[in-house]
C-alpha positions as CSV (number, residue, x, y, z in Angstrom):
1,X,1.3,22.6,-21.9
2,X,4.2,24.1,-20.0
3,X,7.4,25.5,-21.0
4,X,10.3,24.9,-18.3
5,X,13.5,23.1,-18.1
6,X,13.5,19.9,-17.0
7,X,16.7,18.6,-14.8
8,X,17.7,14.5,-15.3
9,X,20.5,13.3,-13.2
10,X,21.5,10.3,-11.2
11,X,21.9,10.6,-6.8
12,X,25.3,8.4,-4.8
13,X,22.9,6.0,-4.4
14,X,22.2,5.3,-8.0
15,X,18.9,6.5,-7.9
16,X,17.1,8.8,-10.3
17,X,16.0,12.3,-10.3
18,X,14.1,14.4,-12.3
19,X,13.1,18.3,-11.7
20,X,11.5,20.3,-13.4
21,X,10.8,24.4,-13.3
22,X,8.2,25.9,-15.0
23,X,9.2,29.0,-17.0
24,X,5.9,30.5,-17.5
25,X,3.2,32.4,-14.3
26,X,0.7,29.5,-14.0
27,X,-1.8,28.8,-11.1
28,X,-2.2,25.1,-10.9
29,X,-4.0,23.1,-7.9
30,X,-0.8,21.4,-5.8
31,X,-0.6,17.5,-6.2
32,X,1.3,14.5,-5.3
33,X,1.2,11.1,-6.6
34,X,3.0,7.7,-7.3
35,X,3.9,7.8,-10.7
36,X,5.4,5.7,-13.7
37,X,8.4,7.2,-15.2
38,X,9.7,6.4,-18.3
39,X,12.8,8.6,-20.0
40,X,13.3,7.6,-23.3
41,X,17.2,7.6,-25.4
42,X,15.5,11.2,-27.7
43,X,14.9,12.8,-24.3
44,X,11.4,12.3,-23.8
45,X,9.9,12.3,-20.1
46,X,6.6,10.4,-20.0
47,X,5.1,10.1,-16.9
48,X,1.6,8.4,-15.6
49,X,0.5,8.2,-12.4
50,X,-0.4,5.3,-10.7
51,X,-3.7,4.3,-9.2
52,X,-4.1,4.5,-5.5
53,X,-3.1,1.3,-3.8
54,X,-7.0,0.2,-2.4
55,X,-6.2,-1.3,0.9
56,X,-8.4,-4.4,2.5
57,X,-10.5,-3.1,5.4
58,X,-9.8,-5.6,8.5
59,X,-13.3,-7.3,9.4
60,X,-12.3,-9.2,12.3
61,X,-9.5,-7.9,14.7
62,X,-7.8,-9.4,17.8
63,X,-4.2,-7.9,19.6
64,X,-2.2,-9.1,17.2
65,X,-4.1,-10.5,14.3
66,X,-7.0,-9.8,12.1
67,X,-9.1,-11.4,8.9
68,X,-9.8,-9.0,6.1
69,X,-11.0,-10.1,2.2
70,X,-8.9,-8.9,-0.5
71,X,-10.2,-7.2,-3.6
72,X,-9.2,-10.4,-5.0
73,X,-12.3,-12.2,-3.2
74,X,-9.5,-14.4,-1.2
75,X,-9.5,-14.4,2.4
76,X,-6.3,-12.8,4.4
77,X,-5.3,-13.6,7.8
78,X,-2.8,-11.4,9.5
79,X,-0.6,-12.1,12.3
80,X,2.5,-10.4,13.5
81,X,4.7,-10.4,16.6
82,X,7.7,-9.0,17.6
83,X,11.0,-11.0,17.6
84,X,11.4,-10.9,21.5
85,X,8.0,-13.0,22.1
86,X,9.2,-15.8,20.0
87,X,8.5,-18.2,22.9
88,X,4.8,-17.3,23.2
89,X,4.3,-17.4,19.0
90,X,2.5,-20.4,19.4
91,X,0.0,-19.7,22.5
92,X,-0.8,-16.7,21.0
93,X,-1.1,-17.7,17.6
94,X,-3.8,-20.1,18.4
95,X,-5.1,-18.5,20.6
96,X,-6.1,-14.9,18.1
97,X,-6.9,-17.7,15.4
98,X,-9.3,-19.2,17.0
99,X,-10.7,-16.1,18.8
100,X,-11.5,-14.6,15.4
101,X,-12.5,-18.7,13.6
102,X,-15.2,-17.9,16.3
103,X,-16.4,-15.0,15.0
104,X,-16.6,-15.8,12.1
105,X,-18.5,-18.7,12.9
106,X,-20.9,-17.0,14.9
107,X,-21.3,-14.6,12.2
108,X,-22.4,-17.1,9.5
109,X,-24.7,-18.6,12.2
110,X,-26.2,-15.0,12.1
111,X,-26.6,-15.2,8.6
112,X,-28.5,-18.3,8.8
113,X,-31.1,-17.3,10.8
């Protein structure tokens, strides 16, 4: 438990702000976080910080696509190109696709064996 004063107030851009100064000598380890915020109408502050966002690790990778599986289970297949290629979407669509259908085809011939 700290004592401090704790600044609310509102930024042009209508978002929120909250600061807070401690008004005690404490040595604490530096940290920070994602958190949930909630200020209540008596004043409260309640704050709880969010789990780290896990991210899916890419199994299969080409230039501008990759195949990763989600925490979920479900399978995810990436592709991105910038606006300027827009005629060549297509070729290289198919083209990554199937580069990485292959390995994953070879992969569960692997398995099989």
């Amino acid at each position: 438990m700290l004592d401090g004063l704790l600044t609310l107030g509102i930024l042009e851009n209508g978002l929120r702000i909250a600061d807070f100064q401690c008004c005690e000598d404490v040595l604490l380890d530096a940290f920070s976080g994602t958190f949930k915020v909630e200020g209540k109408r008596d004043g409260n502050v309640y704050m709880t910080e969010k789990p780290k966002r896990i991210r899916n690790q890419a199994i299969f990778r080409d230039d501008n696509a990759s195949l990763s599986q989600g925490q979920d289970k479900r399978w995810y297949f990436y592709f991105s190109l910038d606006e300027n290629q827009l005629e060549q979407l297509p070729e290289k669509l198919v083209r990554q696709a199937s580069a990485i259908a292959q390995k994953v085809l070879r992969e569960l011939i692997l398995k099989q064996q």
